[in-house]
C-alpha positions as a Markdown table, in Angstrom:
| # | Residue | x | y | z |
|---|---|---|---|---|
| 1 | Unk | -11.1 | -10.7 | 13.7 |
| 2 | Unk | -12.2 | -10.3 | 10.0 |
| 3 | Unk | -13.5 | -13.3 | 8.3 |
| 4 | Unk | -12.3 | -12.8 | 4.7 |
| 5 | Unk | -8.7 | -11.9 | 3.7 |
| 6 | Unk | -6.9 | -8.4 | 3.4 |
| 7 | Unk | -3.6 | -7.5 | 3.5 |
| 8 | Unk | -2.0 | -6.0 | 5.7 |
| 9 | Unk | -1.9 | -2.3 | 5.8 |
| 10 | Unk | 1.4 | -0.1 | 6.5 |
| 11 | Unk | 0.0 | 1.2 | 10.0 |
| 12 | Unk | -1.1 | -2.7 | 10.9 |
| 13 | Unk | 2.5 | -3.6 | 10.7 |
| 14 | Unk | 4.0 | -0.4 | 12.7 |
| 15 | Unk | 1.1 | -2.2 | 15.3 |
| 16 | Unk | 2.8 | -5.3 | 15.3 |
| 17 | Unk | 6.3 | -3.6 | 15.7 |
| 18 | Unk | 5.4 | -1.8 | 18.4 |
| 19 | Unk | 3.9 | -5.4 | 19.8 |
| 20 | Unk | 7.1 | -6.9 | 19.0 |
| 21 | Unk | 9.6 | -4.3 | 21.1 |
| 22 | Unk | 6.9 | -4.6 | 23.8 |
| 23 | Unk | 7.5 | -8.5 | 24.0 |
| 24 | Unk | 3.5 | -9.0 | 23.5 |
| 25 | Unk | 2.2 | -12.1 | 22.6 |
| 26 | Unk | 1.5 | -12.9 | 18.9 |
| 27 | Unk | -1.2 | -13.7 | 20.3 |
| 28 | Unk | -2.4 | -10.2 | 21.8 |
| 29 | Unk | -0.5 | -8.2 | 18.7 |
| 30 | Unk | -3.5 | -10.2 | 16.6 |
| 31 | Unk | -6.6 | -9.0 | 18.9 |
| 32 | Unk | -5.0 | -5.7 | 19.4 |
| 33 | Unk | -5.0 | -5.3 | 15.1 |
| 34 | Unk | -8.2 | -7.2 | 14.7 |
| 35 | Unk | -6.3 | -10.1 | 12.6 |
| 36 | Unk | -6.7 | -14.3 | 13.0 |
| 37 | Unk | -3.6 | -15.1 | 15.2 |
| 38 | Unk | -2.0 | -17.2 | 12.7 |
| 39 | Unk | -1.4 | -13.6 | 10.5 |
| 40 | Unk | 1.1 | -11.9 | 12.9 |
| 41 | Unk | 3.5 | -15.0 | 13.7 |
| 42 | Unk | 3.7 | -15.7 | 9.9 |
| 43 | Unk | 3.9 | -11.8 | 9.1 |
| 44 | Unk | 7.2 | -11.7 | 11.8 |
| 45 | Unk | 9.1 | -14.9 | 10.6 |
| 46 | Unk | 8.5 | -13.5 | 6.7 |
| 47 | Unk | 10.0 | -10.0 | 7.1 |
| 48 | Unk | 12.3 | -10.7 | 10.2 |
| 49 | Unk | 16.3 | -9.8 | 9.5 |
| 50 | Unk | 19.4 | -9.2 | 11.8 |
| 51 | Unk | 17.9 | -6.1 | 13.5 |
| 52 | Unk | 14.2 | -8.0 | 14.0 |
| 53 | Unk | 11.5 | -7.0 | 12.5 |
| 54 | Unk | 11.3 | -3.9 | 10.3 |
| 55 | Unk | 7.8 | -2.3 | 9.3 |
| 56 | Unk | 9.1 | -0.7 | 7.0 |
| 57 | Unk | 10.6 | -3.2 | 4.8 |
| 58 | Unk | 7.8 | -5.0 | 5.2 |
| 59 | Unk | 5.7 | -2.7 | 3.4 |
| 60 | Unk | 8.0 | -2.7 | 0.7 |
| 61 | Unk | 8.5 | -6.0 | 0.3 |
| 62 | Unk | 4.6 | -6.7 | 0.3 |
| 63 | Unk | 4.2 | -4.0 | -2.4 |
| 64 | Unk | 7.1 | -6.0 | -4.6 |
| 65 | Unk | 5.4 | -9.3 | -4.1 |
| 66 | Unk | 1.8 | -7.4 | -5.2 |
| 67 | Unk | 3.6 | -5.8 | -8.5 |
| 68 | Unk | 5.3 | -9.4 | -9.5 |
| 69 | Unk | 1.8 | -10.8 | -9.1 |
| 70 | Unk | 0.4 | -8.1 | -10.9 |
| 71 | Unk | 2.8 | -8.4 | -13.7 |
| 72 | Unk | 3.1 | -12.1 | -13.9 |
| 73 | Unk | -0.9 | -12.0 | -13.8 |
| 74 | Unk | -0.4 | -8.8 | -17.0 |
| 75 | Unk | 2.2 | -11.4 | -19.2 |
| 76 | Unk | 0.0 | -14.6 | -18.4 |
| 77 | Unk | -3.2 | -12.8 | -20.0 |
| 78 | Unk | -1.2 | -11.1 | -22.7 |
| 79 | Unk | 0.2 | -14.8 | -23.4 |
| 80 | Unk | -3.1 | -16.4 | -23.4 |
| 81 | Unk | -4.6 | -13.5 | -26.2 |
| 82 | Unk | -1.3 | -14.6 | -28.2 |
| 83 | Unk | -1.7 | -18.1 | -27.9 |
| 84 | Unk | -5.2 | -17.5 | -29.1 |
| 85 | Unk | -4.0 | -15.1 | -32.0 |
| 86 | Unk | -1.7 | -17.6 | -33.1 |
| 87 | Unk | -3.7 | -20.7 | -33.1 |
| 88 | Unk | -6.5 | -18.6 | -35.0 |
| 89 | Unk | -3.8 | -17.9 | -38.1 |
| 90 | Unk | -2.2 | -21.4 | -37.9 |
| 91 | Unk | -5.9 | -22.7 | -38.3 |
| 92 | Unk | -6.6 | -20.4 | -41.2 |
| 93 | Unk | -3.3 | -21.2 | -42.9 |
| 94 | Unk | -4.5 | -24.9 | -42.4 |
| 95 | Unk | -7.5 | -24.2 | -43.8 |
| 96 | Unk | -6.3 | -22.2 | -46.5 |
| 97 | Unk | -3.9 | -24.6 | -47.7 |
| 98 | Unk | -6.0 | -27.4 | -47.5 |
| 99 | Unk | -8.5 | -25.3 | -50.2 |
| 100 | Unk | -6.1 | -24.4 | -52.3 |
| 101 | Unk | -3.9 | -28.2 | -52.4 |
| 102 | Unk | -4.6 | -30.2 | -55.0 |
């Protein structure tokens, strides 16, 4: 069982489908992966649909969540270097009118 976090790979979950059909415990799907046993109950009940649990799908929809992270993570940065731009020219302005008012 690892002691810090990782996702979970693409062959990881294909490990737990397989665990699934063969009506293994979460428990022994988690030992058999080398995950904490918490990871493969949550993993199941996130990416479970009408045809049960689907690797595949998974995957993807891990990778979507990791891109809108990614992104959101980009625009937040990109906002903070505006904020900054901006409040460095509004100060300047401030400053500049404040020298030049009578």
């Amino acid at each position: 069982m690892s002691k810090t976090y990782t996702r979970l790979t693409e062959d990881e979950r294909y490990q737990i489908y397989e665990g699934v059909t063969e009506k293994l415990s979460h428990r022994e799907i988690a030992r058999l992966i080398n995950k904490h046993h918490s990871t493969v109950p949550k993993e199941v009940k996130r990416n479970i649909g009408l045809r049960g649990y689907r690797p595949k799908q998974a995957q993807e929809k891990s990778q979507q969540r990791l891109l809108t992270l990614f992104r959101a993570l980009l625009l937040g940065t990109w906002y903070r270097l505006f904020d900054v731009q901006l409040a460095q020219r509004l100060y300047r302005d401030l400053l500049y009118s404040q020298v030049l008012s009578p």
